[in-house]
DRENVORO-867205 format. One record per residue: residue in three letters; x, z, y of N, C-alpha, C, O in turn; residue number from 0. Coordinates in steps of 0.05 Angstrom, whole numbers. Layout:
REM DRENVORO-867205
SITE   fimar    neast      nup   nnorth   caeast     caup   canorth    ceast      cup   cnorth    oeast      oup   onorth   zalo
SITE     ALA        X        Z        Y        X        Z         Y        X        Z        Y        X        Z        Y    NUM
...
//
This chain:
REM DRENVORO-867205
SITE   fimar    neast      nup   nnorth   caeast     caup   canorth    ceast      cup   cnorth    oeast      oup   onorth   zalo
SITE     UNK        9      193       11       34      206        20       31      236       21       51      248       15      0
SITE     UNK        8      251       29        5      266        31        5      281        3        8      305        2      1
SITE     UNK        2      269      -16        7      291       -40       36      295      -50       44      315      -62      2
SITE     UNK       51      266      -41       76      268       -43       90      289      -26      112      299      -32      3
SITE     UNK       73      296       -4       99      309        13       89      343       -5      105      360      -13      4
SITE     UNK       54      343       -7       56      375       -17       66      380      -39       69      404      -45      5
SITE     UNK       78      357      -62       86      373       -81      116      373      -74      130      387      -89      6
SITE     UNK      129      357      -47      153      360       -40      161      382      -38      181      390      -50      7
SITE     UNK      142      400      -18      146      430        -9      131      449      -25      137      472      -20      8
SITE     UNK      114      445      -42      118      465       -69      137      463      -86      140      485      -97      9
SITE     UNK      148      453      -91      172      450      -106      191      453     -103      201      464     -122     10
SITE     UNK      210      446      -78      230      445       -61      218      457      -30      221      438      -14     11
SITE     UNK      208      475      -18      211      483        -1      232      493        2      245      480       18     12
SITE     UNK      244      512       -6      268      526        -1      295      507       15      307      509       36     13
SITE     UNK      296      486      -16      313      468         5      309      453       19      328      443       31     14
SITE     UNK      279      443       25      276      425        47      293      444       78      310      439       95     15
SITE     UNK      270      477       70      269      483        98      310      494      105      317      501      127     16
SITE     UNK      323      493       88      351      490        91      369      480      104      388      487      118     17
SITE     UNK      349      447       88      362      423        97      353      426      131      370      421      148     18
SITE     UNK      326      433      137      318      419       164      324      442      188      321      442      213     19
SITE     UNK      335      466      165      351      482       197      382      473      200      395      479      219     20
SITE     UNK      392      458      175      422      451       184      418      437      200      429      441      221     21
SITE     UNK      400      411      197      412      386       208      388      397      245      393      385      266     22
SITE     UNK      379      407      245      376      418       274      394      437      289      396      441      313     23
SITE     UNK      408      448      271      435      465       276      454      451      287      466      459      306     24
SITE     UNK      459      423      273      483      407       282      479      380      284      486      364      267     25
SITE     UNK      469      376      302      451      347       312      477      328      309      472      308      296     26
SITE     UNK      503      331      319      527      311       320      539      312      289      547      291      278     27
SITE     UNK      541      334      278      553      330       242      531      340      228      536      356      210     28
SITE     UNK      508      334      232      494      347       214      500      316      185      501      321      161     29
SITE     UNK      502      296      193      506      283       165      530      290      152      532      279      130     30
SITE     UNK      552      306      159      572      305       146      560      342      131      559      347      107     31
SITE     UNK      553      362      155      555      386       147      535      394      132      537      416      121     32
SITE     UNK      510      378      128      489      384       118      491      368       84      476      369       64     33
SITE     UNK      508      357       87      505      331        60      500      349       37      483      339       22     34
SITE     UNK      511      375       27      505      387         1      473      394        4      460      396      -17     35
SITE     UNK      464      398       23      437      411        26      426      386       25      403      390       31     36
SITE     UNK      429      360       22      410      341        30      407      341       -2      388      349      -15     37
SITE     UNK      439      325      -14      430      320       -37      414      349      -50      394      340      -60     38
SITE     UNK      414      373      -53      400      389       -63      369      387      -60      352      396      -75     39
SITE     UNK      365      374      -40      336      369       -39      335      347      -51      313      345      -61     40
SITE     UNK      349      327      -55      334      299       -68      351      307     -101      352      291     -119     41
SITE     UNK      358      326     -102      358      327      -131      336      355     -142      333      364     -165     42
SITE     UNK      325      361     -121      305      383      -132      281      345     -132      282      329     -151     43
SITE     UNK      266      343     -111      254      320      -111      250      290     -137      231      275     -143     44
SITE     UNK      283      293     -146      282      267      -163      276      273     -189      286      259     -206     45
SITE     UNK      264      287     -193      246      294      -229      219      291     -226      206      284     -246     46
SITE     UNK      204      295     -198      181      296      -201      176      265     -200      188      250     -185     47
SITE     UNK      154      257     -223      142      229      -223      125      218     -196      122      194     -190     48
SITE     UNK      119      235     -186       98      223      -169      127      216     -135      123      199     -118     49
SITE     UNK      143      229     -136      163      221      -108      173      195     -120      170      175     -106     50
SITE     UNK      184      192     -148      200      179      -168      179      150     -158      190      131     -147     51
SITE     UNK      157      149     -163      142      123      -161      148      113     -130      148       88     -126     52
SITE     UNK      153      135     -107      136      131       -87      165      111      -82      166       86      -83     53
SITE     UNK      191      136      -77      214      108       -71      223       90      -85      243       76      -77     54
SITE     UNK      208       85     -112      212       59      -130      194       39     -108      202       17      -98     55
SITE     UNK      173       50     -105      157       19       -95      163       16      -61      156       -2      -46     56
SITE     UNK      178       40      -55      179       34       -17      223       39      -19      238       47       -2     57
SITE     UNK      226       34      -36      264       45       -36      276       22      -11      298       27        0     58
SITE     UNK      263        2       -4      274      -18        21      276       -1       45      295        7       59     59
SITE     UNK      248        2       45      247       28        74      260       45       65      281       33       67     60
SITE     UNK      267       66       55      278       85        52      308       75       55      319       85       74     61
SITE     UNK      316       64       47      340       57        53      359       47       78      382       48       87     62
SITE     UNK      327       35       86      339       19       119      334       46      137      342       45      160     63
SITE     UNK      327       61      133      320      101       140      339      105      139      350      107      161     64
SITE     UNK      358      107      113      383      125       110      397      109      125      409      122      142     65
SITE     UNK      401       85      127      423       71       142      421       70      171      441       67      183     66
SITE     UNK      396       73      185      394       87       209      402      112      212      412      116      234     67
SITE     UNK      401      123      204      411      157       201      444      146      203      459      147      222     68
SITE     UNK      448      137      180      479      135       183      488      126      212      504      139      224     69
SITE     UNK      478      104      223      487       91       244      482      107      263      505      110      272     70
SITE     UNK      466      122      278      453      130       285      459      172      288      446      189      301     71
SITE     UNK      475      174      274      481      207       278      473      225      299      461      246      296     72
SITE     UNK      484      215      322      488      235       347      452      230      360      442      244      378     73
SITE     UNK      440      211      348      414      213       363      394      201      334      386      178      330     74
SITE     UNK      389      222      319      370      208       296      335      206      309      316      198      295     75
SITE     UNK      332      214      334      303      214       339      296      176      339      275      164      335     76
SITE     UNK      327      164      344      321      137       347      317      122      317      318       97      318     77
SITE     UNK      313      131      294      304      125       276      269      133      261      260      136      239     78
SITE     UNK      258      134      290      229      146       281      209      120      280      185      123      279     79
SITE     UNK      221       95      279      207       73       271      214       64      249      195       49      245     80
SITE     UNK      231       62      226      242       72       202      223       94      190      206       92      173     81
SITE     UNK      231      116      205      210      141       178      182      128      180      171      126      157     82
SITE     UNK      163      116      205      141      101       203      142       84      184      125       88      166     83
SITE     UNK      157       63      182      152       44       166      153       57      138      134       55      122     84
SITE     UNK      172       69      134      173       86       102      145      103       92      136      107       70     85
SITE     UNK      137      110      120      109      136       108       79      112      108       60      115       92     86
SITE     UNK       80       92      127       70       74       113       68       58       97       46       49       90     87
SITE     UNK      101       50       82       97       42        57       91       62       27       91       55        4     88
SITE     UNK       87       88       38       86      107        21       54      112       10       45      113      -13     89
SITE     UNK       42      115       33       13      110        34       -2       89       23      -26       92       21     90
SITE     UNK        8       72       15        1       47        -3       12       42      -24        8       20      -35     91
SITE     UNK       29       62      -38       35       54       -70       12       80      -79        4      102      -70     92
SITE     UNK        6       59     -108      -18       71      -122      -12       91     -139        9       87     -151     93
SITE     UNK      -23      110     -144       -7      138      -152      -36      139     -183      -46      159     -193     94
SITE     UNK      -39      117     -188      -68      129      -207      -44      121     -237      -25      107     -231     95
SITE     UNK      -45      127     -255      -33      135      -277       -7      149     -272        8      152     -291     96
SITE     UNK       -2      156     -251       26      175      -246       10      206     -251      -11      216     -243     97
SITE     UNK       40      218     -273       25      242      -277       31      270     -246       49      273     -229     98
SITE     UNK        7      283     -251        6      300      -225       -2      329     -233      -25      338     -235     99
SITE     UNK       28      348     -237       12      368      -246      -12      386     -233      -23      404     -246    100
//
């Protein structure tokens, strides 16, 4: 996971760190006010092969993530057993013939 996240933030720092001052900016709309900055990060993110593998083989968790988030707006800290399960299923997909510049 950990190589996933550094080529997250070599690549997309800009909009990560965007994304993570809106949605601390606006804890009650940050899903509605932040949404162009989110997708900008998962469309800077969705070319690289190595993120591309990671939510192909963990996209369950990730998903049951976003849908906590959704449900969940006015208090997303209550989705930090979700991002666990996701960074643990992340840590266990095999990254060996994925290319890594």
């Amino acid at each position: 996971m950990q190589a996933a996240m550094d080529i997250t933030a070599k690549y997309c720092h800009k909009e990560m760190e965007e994304y993570g001052s809106c949605v601390a900016s606006n804890p009650s709309t940050w899903q509605q006010t932040c949404h162009e900055l989110k997708m900008k990060v998962a469309q800077c993110t969705s070319s690289h092969p190595v993120i591309q593998k990671i939510r192909e083989d963990c996209s369950k968790e990730f998903v049951e993530f976003e849908r906590c988030l959704r449900e969940n707006q006015d208090k997303p800290a209550s989705c930090s057993p979700h991002v666990a399960r996701f960074l643990g299923c992340a840590e266990t997909v095999d990254l060996s013939g994925v290319a890594q510049p």
